[in-house]
C-alpha positions in Angstrom: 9.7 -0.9 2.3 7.3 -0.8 -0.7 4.4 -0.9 1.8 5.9 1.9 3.4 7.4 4.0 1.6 4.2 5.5 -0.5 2.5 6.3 2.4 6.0 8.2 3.7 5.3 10.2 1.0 1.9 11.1 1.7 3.1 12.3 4.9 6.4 14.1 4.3 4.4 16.2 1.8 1.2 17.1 4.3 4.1 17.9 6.7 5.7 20.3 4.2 2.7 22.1 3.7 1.8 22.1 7.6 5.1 23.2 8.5 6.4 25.2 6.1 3.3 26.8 5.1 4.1 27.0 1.3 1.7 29.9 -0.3 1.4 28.7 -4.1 1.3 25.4 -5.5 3.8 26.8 -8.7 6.8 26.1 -6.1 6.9 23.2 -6.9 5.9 23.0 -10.0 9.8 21.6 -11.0 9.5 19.1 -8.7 5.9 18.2 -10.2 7.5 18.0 -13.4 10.4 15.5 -12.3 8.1 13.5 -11.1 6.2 13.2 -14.2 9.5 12.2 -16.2 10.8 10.0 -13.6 7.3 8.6 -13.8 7.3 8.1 -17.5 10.7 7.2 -18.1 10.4 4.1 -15.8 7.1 3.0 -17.5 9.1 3.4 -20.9 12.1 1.9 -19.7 11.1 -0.8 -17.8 6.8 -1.8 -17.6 6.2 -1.4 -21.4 9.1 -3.7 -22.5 8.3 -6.5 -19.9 4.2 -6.0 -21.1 5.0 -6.6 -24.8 7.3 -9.6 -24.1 4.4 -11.7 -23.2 2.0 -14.0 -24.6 -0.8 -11.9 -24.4 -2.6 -10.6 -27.7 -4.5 -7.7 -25.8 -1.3 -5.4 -24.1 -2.1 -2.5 -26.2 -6.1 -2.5 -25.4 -5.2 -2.9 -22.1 -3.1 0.2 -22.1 -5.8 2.0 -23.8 -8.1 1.0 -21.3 -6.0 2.5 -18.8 -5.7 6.3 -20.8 -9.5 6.2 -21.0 -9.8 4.8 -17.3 -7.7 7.9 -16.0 -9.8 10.7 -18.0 -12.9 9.4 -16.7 -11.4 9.2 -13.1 -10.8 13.1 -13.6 -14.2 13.8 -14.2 -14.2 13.1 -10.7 -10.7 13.8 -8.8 -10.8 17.0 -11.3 -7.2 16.5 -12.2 -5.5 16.3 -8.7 -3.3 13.5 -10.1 -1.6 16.0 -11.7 -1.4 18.5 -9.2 -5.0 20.3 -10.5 -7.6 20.1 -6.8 -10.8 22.2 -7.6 -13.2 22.0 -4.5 -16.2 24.1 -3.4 -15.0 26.6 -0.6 -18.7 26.3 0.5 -19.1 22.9 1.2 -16.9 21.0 4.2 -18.3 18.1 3.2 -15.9 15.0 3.0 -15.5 14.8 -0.7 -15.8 11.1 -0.7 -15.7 11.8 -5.5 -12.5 13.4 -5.0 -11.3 10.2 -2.5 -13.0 7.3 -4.3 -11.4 8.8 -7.9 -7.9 9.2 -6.2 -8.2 5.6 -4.4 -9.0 3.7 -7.9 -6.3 5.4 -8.8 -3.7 4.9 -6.3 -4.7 1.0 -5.7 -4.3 0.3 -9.6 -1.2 2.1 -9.7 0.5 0.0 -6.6 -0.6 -3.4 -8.2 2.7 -3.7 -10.1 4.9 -2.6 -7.5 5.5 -6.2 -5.8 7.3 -7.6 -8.7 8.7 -4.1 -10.0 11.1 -2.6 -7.4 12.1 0.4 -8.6 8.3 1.3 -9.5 8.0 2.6 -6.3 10.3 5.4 -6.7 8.5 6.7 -9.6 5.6 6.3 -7.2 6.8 7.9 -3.9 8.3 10.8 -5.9 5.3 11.5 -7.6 3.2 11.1 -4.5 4.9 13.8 -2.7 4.5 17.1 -4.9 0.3 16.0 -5.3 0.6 15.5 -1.5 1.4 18.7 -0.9 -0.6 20.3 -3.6 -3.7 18.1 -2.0 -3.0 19.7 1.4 -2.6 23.5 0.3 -5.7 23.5 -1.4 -7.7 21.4 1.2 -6.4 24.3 4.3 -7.3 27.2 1.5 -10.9 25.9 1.4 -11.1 26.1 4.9 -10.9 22.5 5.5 -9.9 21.3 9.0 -6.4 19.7 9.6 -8.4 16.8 10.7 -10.1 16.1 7.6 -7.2 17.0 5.8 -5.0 14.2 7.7 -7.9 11.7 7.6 -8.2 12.0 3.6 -4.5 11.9 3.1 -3.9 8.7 5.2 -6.9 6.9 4.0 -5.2 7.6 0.6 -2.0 7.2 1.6 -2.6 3.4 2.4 -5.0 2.6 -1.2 -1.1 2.2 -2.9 0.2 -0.5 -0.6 -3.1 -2.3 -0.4 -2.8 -2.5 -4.3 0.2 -3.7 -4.3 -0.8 -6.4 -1.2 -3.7 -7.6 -3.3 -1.5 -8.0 -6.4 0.9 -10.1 -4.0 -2.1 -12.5 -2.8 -5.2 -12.4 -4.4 -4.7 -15.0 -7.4 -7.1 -13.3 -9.2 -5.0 -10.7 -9.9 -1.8 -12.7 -10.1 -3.4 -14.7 -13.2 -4.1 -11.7 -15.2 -0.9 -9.4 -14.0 -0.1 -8.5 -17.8 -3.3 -7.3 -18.4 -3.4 -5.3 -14.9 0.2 -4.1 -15.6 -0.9 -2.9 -18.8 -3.6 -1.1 -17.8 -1.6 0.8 -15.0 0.8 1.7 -18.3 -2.1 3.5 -19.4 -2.8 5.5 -16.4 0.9 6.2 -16.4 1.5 7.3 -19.6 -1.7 9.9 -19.4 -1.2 11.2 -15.8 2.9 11.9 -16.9 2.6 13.0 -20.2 0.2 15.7 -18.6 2.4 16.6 -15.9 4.7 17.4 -18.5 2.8 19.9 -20.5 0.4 21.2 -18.0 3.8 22.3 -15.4 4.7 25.4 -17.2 3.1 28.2 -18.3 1.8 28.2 -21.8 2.7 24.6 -22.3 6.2 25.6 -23.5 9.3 23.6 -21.8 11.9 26.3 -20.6 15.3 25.8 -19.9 14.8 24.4 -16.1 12.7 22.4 -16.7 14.3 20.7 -20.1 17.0 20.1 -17.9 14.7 18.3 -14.9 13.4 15.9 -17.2 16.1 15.0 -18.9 17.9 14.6 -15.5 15.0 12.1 -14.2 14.9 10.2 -17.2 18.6 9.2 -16.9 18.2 8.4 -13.4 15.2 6.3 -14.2 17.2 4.7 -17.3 20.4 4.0 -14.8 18.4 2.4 -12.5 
């Protein structure tokens, strides 16, 4: 199931869009912003505490590492793993930047799934509103359903091969802190602006107080 259920995500959300036909990505912004907490609660709650239990001297460069990795990624995926897709009406080019960006950083991010359960959770319910803002804005610019459904399952598979090579390759067993830590990074940056960037004027109305207080305690209780 946590091969599975990340790429379920992927697809429930490019069949919202395709059957539902959503007009603006700001429907969802709530649910965007649930998934952020959820997101960031389970990193607080449960990844940082394991990280800094270890032996390791470097956890906190690590986790840097990981907040600068994600900002340079964006100069490339131009924000999408927040819910932010800018692409050139013009071209119908595959946008193989936009892909490469968001595979780096789907494949990092299902690394410490294999020996953190409820991590996918986080993952499959922040998957699902960037699915679906993915899939609006590739049909707006014209893109064919084809290449839409070809970039989303090519995408959709990047998080259970991350987690796949975490499992086998010893590589990445041998240095799982370190790895873990560095997906803590991308975490913490990709939540924390969800969280401000999901309302207008970066103020936290009622709703949305309540959402994330409301996925943190589910994250927490689980």
């Amino acid at each position: 199931m946590n091969y599975l259920l990340p790429i379920l995500s992927i697809a429930i959300g490019f069949l919202f869009v395709i059957l539902f036909k959503p007009k603006k990505p700001a429907s969802i912004k709530l649910f965007l912003a649930f998934s952020g907490a959820f997101l960031l609660a389970l990193t607080v709650f449960e990844l940082l505490p394991e990280v800094y239990k270890s032996q390791s001297n470097y956890v906190g460069v690590f986790i840097m590492v990981g907040i600068i990795l994600q900002i340079f990624l964006e100069f490339f995926s131009k924000g999408a793993e927040h819910g932010h897709v800018h692409l050139h009406t013009q071209d119908k080019t595959f946008p193989w930047m936009l892909f490469l960006s968001l595979s780096i950083h789907a494949f990092l991010e299902g690394m410490p799934i294999h020996s953190h359960d409820h991590l996918v959770l986080g993952i499959v319910i922040h998957k699902v509103p960037i699915a679906i803002i993915l899939t609006l804005f590739f049909i707006q610019a014209k893109y064919s359903k084809k290449q839409t459904f070809i970039f989303l399952l090519l995408f959709a598979v990047m998080t259970p091969a991350g987690s796949l090579a975490a499992d086998k390759i010893q590589f990445f067993n041998a240095y799982s802190v370190e790895i873990t830590a560095l997906v803590i990074g991308i975490f913490l940056h990709v939540s924390t602006t969800i969280l401000f960037e999901s309302s207008e004027g970066h103020k936290f109305n009622m709703a949305k107080l309540l959402i994330v207080i409301f996925a943190a305690f589910l994250a927490y209780m689980l």
